[in-house]
C-alpha positions as CSV (number, residue, x, y, z in Angstrom):
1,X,0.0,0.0,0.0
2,X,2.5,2.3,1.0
3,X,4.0,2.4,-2.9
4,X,0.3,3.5,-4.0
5,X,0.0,5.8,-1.2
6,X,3.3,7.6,-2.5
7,X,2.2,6.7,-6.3
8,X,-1.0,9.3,-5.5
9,X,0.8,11.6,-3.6
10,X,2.7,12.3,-6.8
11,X,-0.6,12.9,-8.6
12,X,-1.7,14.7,-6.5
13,X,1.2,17.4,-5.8
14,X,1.7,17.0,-9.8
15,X,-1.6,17.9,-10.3
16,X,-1.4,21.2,-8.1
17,X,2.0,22.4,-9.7
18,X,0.1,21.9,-13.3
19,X,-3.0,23.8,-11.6
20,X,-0.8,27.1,-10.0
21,X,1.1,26.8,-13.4
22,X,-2.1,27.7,-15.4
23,X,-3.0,30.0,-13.0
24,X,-0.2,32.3,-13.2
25,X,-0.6,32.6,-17.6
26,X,-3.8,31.6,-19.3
27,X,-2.9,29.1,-22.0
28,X,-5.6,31.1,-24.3
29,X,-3.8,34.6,-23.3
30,X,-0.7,33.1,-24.9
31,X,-0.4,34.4,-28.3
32,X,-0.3,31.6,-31.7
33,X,3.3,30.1,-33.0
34,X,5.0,32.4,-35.2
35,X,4.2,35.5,-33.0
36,X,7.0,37.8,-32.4
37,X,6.3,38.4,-28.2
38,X,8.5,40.0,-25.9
39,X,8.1,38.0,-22.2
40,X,8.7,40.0,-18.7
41,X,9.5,37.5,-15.9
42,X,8.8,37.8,-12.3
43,X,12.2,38.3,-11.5
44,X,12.3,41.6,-14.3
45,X,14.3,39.6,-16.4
46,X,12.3,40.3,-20.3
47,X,12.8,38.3,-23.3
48,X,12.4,38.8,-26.8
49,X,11.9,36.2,-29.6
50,X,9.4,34.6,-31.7
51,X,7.2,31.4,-30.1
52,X,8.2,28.0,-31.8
53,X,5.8,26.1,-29.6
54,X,4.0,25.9,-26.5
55,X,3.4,22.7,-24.5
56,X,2.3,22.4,-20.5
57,X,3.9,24.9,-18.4
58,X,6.3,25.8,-21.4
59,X,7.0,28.0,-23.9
60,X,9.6,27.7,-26.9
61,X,11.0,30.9,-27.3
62,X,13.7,31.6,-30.4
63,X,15.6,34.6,-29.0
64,X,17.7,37.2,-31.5
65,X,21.1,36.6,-29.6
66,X,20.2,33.8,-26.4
67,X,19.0,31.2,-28.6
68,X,16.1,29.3,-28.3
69,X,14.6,29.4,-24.3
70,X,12.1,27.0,-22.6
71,X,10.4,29.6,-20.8
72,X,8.5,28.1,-17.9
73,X,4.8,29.9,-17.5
74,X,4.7,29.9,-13.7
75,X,8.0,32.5,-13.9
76,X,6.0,34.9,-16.7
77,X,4.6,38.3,-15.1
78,X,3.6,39.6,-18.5
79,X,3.4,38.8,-22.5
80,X,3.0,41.1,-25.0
81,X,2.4,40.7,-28.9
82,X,4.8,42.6,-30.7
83,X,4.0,44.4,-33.9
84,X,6.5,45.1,-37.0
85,X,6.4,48.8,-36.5
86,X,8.4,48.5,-33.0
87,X,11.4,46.7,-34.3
88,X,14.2,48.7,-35.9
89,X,17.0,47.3,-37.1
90,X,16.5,44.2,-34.6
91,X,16.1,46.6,-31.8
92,X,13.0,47.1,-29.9
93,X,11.5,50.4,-29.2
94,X,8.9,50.4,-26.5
95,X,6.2,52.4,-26.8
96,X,6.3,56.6,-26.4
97,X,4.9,56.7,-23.0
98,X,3.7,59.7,-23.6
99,X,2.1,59.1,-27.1
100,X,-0.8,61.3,-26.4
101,X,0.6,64.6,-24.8
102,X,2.9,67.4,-25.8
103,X,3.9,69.8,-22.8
104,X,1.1,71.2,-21.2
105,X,-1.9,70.1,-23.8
106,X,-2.8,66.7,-25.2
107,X,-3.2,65.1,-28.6
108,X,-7.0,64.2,-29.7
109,X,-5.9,60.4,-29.2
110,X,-7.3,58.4,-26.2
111,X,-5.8,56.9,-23.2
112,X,-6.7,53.6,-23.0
113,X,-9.0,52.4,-20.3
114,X,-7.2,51.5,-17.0
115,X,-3.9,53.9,-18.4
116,X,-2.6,57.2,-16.4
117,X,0.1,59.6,-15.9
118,X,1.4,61.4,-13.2
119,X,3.3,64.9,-14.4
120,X,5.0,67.4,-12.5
121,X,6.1,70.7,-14.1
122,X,9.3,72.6,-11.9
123,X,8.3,71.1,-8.9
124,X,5.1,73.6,-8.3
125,X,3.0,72.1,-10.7
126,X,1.1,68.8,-10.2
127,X,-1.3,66.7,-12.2
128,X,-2.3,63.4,-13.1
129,X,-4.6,61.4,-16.0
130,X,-6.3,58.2,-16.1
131,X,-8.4,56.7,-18.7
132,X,-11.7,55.6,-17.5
133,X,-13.2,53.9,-20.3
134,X,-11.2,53.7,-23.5
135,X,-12.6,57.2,-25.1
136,X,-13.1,59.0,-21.8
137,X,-10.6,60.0,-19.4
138,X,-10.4,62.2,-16.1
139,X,-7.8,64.3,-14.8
140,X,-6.8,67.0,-12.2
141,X,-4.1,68.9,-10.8
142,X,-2.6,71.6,-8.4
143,X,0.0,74.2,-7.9
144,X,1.9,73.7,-4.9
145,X,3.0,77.1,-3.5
146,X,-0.7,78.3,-3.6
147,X,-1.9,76.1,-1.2
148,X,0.2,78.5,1.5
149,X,-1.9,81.3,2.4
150,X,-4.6,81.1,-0.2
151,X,-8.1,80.4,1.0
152,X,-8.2,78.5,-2.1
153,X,-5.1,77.3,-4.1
154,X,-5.2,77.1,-7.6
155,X,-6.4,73.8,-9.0
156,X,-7.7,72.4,-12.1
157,X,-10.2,69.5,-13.5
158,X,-10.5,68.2,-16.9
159,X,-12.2,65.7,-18.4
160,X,-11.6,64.4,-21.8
161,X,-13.0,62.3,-25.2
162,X,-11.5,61.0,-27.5
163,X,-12.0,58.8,-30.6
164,X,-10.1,56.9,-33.2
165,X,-11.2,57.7,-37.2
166,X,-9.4,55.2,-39.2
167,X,-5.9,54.1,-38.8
168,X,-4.2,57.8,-38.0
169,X,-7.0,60.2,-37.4
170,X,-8.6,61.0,-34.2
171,X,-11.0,63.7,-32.8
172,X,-11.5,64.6,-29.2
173,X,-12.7,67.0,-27.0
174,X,-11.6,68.7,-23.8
175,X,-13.5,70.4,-20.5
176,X,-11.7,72.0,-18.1
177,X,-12.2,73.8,-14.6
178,X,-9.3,76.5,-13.6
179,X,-10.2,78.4,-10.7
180,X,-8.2,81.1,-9.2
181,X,-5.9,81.4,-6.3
182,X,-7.1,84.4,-3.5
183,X,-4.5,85.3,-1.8
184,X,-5.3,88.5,-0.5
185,X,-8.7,87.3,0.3
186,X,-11.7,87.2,-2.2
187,X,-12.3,91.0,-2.0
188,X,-9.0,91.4,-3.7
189,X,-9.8,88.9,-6.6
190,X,-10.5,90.0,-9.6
191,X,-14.7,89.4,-9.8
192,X,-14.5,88.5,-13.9
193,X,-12.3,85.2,-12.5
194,X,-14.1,85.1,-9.1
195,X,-15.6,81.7,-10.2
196,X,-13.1,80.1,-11.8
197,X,-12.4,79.7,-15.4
198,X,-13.7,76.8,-18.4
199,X,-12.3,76.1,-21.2
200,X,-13.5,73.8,-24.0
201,X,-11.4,72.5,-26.4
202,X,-12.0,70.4,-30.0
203,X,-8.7,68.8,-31.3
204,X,-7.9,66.8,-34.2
205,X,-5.0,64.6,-34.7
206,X,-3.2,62.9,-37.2
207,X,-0.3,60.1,-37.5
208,X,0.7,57.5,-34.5
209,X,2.2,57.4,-31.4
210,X,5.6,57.8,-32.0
211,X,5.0,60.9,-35.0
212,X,2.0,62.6,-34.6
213,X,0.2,66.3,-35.2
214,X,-2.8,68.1,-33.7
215,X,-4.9,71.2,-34.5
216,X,-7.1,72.6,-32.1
217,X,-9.4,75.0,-31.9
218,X,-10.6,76.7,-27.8
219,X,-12.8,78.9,-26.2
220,X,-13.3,80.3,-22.5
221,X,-15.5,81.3,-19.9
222,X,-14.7,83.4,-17.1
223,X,-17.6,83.8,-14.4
224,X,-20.2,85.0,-16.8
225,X,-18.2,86.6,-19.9
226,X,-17.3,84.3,-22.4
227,X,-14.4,85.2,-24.9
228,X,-14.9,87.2,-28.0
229,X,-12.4,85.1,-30.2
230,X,-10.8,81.5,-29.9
231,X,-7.8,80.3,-29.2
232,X,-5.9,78.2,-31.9
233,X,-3.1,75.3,-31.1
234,X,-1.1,73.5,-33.2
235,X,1.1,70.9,-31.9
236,X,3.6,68.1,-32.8
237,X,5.9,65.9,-31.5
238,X,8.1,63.1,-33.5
239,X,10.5,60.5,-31.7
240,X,13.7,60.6,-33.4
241,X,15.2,57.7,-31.6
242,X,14.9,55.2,-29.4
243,X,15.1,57.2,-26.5
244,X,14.8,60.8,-27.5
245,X,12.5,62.9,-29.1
246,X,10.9,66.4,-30.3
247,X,8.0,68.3,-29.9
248,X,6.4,71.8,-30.6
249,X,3.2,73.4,-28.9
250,X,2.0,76.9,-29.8
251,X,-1.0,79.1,-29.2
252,X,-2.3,81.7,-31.2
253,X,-4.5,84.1,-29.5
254,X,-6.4,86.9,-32.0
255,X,-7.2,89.3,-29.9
256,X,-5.9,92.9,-30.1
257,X,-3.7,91.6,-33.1
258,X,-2.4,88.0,-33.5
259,X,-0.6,87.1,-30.2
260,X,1.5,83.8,-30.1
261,X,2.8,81.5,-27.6
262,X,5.4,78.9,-28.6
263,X,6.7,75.9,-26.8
264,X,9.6,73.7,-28.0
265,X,12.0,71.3,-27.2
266,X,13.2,67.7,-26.8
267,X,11.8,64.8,-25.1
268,X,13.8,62.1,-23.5
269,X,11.9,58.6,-22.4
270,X,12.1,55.2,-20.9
271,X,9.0,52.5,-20.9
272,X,7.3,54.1,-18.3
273,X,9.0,57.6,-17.8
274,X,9.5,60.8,-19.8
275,X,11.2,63.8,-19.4
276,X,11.0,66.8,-21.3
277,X,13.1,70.2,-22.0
278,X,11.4,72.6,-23.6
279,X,11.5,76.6,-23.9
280,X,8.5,79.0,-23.6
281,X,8.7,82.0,-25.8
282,X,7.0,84.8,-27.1
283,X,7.8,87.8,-29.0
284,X,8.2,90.0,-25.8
285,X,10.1,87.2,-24.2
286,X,12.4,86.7,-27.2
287,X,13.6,90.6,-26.4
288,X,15.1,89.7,-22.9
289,X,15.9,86.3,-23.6
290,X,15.9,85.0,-27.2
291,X,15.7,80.9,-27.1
292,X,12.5,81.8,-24.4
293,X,11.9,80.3,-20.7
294,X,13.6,77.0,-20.1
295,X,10.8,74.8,-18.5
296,X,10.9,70.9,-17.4
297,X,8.9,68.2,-16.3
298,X,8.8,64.5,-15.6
299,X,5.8,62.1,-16.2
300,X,5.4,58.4,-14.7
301,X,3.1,56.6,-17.0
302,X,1.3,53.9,-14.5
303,X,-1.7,51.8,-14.6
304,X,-2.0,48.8,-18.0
């Protein structure tokens, strides 16, 4: 008896390493043979290669420069289908993780459902995104030296939709809530701005994520007057490498002539973070200092 007792023991424990197995990856999750897939462990270790085969608890990797793997599923924290357009030159670029935002405004294109970002602009400046459904997202922010000695510190809402048209086009649409710091008390703020400030904004965008343009066009309330003309943006960015790349984002304001604000500068970016250099100018700015304000920010992409 005892070699039977021992015989189902073996079943039995065999049977629970096959069951935690397929609970860590769902066999259906795995993408088909022939899919190029790159394959984050649980010890941060990620590989890249195309799937010869999967069998129970296994996948066949062919790997670029390791070879072919047996990659065991319990080990596998995430697998990702790979499409052409990311390899270059047999080198993998991730995704811009900040595909749909140039400095201070965004592109018409969606965050996807369950997808954020957390930015902070010198320090002061505080905000954060998250996409609640994948054409509508929420976001908010503060500026941080307001919040001493303001009854109420400047803050801001936004909520946002957008939608794909076809393969490169997408239109979208902003709200946003500014109000306005008091800090010497609400008789001394000026009544026009006394309850806050919205702004709606149409944009339209064109290309992908990693080279992409928007035109927008914007209007504004303040308390009870609303503006007599709009406000136009045009933005850009375009990722030049890897790691690095461009962007542009300029307003132009018709009123009392044609006034213009322009934003430029480079972006640098890992799989999750961004940081940007850019330079705020304008005519009367480019008088005192030509190349404009030098202005920075990092953003931490979270969420899927």
């Amino acid at each position: 008896m005892k070699p039977l007792y021992l015989t189902l023991v073996t079943i039995l424990l065999g049977c629970l390493s096959y069951q935690s197995v397929q609970a860590q990856i769902d066999p259906n999750s795995v993408p088909a043979v022939g899919t190029l897939v790159r394959i984050t462990m649980t010890d941060g270790s990620v590989y890249l290669g195309e799937i010869i085969s999967q069998e129970m608890g296994t996948i066949r990797l062919k790997t670029t420069n390791l070879g072919t793997l047996q990659v065991p599923t319990v080990n596998i924290e995430r697998i990702e289908d790979i499409s052409a357009d990311r390899m270059r030159k047999g080198k993998y670029w991730f995704e811009n993780p900040s595909y749909n935002r140039y400095f201070l405004g965004q592109s018409a294109q969606p965050l996807r459902k369950g997808e954020g970002y957390y930015q902070n602009i010198w320090v002061f400046f505080n905000s954060a995104h998250y996409g609640i459904t994948r054409n509508i997202s929420i976001g908010g922010g503060f500026e941080f030296l307001s919040t001493f000695g303001a009854q109420t510190p400047i803050f801001f809402l936004s909520t946002k939709a957008g939608f794909p048209i076809g393969d490169k086009f997408s239109a979208g649409a902003t709200l946003r809530y500014l109000n306005m710091a008091d800090l010497g008390g609400k008789d001394n703020i000026d009544t026009d701005l006394a309850g806050g400030v919205f702004l709606g904004t149409a944009q339209f965008t064109y290309g992908t994520s990693d080279h992409n343009m928007t035109a927008g066009i914007g209007y504004g309330v303040a308390g009870k007057e609303a503006a007599e003309r709009p406000v136009f943006t045009i933005s850009g960015q375009t990722r030049v490498g890897q790691r690095f790349g461009l962007l542009t984002e300029n307003y132009i304001i018709p009123a009392n002539g044609v006034e213009a604000i322009f934003i430029y500068g480079m972006r640098f970016m890992g799989e999750r973070i961004s940081f940007d250099l850019v330079f705020l100018n304008h005519p009367e700015i480019a008088k005192v200092i030509f190349i404009g304000i030098p202005m920075i920010d990092f953003v931490f992409k979270f969420g899927k």
